[in-house]
C-alpha positions as CSV (number, residue, x, y, z in Angstrom):
1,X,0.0,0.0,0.0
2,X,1.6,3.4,-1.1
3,X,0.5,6.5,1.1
4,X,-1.3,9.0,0.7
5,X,-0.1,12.5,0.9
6,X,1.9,14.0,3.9
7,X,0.5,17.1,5.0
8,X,3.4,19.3,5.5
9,X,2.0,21.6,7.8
10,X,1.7,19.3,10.5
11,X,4.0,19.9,13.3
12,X,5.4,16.6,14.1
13,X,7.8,17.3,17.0
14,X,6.8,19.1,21.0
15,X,9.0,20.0,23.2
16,X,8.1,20.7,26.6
17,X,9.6,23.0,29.4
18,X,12.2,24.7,26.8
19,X,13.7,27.0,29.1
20,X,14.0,24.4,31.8
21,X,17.7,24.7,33.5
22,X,18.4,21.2,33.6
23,X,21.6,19.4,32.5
24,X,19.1,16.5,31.8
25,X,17.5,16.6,27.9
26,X,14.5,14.2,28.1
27,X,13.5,12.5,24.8
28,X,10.0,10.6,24.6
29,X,10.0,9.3,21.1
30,X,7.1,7.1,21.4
31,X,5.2,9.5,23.0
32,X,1.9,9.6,21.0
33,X,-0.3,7.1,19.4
34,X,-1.4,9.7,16.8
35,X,-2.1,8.4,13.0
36,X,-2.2,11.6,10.5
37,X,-5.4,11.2,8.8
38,X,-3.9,10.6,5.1
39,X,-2.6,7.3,6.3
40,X,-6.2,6.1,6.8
41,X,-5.0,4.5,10.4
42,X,-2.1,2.5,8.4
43,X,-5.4,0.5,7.9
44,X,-5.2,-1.1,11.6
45,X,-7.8,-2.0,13.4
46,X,-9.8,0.6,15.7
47,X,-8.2,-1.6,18.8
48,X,-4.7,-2.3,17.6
49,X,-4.6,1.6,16.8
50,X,-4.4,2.1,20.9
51,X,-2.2,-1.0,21.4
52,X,1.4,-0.8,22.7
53,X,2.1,-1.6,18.9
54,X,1.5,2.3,17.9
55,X,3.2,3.6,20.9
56,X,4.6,3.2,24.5
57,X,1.7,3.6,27.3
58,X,2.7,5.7,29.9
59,X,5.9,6.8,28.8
60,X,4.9,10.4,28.0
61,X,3.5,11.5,31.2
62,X,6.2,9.9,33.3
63,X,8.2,11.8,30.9
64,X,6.7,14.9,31.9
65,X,6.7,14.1,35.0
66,X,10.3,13.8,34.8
67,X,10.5,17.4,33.0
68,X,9.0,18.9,36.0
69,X,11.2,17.3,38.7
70,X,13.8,17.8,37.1
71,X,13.0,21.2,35.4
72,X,14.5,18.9,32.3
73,X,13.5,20.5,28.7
74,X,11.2,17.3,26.9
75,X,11.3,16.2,23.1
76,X,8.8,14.2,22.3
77,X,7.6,12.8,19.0
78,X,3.8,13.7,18.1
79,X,3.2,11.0,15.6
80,X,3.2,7.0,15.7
81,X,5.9,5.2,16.1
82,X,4.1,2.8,12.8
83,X,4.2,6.3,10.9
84,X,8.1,6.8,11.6
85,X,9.9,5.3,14.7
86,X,12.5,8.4,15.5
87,X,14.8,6.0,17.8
88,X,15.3,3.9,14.0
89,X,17.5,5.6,11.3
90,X,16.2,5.3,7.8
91,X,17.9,3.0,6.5
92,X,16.5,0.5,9.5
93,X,13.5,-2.2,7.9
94,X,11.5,-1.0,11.3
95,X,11.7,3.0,11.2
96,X,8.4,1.8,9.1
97,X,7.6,-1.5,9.9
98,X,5.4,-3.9,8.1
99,X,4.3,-6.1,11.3
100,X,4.9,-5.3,15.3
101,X,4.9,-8.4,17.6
102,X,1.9,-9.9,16.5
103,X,0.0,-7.0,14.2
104,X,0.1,-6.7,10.4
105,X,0.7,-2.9,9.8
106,X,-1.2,-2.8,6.0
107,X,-0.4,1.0,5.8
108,X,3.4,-0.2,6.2
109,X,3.3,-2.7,3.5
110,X,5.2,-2.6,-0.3
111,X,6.3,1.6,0.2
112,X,8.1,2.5,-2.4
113,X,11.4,4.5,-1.6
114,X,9.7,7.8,-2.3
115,X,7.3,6.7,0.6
116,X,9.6,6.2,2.5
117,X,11.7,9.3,1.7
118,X,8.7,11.3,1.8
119,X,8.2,10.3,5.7
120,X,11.8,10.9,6.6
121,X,11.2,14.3,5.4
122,X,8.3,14.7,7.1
123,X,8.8,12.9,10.9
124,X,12.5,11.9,11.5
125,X,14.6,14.4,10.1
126,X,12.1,17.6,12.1
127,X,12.6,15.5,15.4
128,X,16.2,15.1,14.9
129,X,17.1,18.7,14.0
130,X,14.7,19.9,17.3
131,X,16.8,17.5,19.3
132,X,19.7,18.4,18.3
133,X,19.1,21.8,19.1
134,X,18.2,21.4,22.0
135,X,21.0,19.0,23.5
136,X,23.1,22.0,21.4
137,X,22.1,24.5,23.9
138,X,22.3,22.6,26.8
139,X,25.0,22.8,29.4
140,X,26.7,19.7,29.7
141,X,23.7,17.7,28.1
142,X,22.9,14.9,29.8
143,X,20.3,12.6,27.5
144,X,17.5,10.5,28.9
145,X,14.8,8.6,26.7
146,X,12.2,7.1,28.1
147,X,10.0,4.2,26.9
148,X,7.4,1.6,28.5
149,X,7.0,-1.6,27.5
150,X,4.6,-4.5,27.6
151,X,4.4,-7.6,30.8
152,X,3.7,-9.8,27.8
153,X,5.1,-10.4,24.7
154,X,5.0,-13.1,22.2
155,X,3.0,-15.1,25.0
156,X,5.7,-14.6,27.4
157,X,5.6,-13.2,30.8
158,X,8.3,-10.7,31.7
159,X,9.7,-10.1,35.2
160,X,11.6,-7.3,34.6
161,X,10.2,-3.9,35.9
162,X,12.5,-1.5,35.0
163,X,15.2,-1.5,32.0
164,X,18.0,0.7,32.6
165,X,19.9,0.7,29.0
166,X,22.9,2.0,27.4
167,X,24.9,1.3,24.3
168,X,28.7,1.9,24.7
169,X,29.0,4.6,27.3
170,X,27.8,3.0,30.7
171,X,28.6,5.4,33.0
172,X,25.1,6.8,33.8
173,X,23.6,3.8,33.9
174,X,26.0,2.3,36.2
175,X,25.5,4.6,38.5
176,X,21.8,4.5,38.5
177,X,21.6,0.5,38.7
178,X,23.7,1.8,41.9
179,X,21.3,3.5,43.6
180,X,18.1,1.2,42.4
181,X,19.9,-2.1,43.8
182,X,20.0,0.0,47.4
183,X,16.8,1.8,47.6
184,X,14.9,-0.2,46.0
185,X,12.8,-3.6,45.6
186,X,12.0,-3.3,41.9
187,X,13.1,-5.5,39.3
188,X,15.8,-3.6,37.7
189,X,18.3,-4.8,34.9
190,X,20.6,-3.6,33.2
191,X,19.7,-3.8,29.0
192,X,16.5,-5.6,29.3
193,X,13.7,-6.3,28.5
194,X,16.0,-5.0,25.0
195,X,19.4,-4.2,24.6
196,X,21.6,-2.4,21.9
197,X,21.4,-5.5,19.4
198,X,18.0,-5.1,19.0
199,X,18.7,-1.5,17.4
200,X,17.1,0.6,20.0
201,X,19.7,2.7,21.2
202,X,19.9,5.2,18.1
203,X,19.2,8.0,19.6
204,X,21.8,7.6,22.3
205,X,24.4,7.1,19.9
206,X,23.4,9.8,17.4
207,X,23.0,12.6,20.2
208,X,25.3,11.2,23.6
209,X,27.5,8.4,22.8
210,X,29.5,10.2,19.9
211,X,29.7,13.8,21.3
212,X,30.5,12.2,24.5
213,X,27.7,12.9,26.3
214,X,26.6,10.9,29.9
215,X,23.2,9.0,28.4
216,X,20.7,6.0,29.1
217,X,17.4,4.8,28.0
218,X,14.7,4.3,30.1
219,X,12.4,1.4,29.8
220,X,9.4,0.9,32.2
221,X,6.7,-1.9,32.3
222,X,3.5,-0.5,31.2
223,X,1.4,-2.1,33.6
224,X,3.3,-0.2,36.6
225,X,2.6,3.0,34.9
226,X,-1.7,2.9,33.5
227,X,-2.4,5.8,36.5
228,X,-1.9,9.5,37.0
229,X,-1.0,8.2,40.3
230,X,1.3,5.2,39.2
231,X,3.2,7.8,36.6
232,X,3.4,10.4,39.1
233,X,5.0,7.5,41.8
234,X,7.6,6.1,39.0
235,X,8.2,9.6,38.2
236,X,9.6,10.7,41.8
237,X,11.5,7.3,42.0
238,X,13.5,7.6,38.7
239,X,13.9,11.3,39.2
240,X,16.1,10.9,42.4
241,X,18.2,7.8,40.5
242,X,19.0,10.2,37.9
243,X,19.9,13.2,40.3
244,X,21.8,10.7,42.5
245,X,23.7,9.0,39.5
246,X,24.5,12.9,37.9
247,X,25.7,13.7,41.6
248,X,28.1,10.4,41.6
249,X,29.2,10.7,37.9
250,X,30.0,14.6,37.7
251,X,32.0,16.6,39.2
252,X,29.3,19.0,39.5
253,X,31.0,22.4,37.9
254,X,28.0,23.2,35.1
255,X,26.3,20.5,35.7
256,X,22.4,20.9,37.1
257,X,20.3,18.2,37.9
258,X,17.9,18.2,40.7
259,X,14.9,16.4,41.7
């Protein structure tokens, strides 16, 4: 199925809290579960369209959360991740993938490289230029994404709670997997329930790892986070691990993180 036009007015990127004085850049980019309406809901069905499939559950108001707490400017991406997944470079088969776990994604299926191209134009490259900005006027930049992911997948229970990932550079999550192993009983590992093989530390590497920048990716079971109340909760929790690990990572000269 080939798409339909893009409209180009459409604003596909929001950032939150941009004059926040944080060290800490936040990036959500599985924030929304928004379809445009000229992909015709990528022809999904009306209950696969709300379905972790489309986008992470509960990671954008934790995020925000986060923003507050930490007085952390927020990225977030305002489309689908089935439309374009920002954390995927172009050249990746899932940036616009044709099935998620178990759903067919019609919309995603036989596009052409001007489809392709044509979304690129429209979703990735606006979120990565924002982002960029933003981490470019920062003061020692400190990046944190944040995701949610499902208790079950492919008919398998997981256990783990909390993912606390990085690619190459370690040191933030380290130091956070620090403080969670001592003041907390959650189920915390260290790249899980995915890690960097499974391609989903792109933004990391394209806006921390290769600047040098301290970095990690947040990923949060979905069923801990359905509630204002839950998100607020998970919110406060994670916000001290980050100021903690900043606190035992930095010297602290430039650096602001609070929570």
């Amino acid at each position: 199925m080939s798409q339909i036009s893009i409209d180009a007015s459409e604003n596909s990127v929001l950032v939150g809290n941009a004059s926040g004085s944080s060290s800490v850049v936040l990036v959500c980019e599985h924030a929304s579960h928004h379809i445009p309406d000229s992909f015709d809901g990528l022809g999904l069905s009306a209950e696969a369209r709300l379905s972790h499939a489309v986008w992470d559950p509960g990671a954008f108001p934790v995020a925000q959360e986060l923003s507050r707490l930490l007085d952390a400017t927020l990225v977030s991406s305002r489309v689908s991740r089935l439309v374009y997944d920002c954390n995927r470079p172009p050249s990746a088969p899932d940036a616009m993938p044709m099935r998620s776990e178990v759903i067919d994604v019609p919309g995603n299926m036989n596009l052409s490289p001007s489809d392709r191209e044509a979304r690129t134009q429209q979703y990735y490259q606006p979120f990565q230029l924002e982002l960029q900005r933003v981490v470019e006027n920062s003061t020692n930049p400190i990046i944190v994404t944040v995701h949610s992911f499902t208790p079950i997948y492919h008919g398998a229970l997981r256990a783990v709670e909390i993912g606390i990932l990085h690619d190459s550079d370690t040191r933030l999550a380290d130091a956070m997997m620090q403080t969670a192993e001592a003041h907390t009983s959650t189920n915390v590992q260290i790249n899980e329930p995915y890690g960097p093989e499974h391609g989903v530390t792109h933004t990391l590497k394209e806006h921390a790892v290769k600047y040098g920048h301290m970095n990690v990716m947040l990923e949060i079971r979905n069923d801990l986070i359905e509630t204002p109340e839950q998100q607020k909760d998970m919110a406060t929790m994670v916000s001290a691990w980050i100021a903690d690990a900043c606190a035992q990572t930095q010297s602290g000269e430039g650096v602001q993180c609070r929570a």
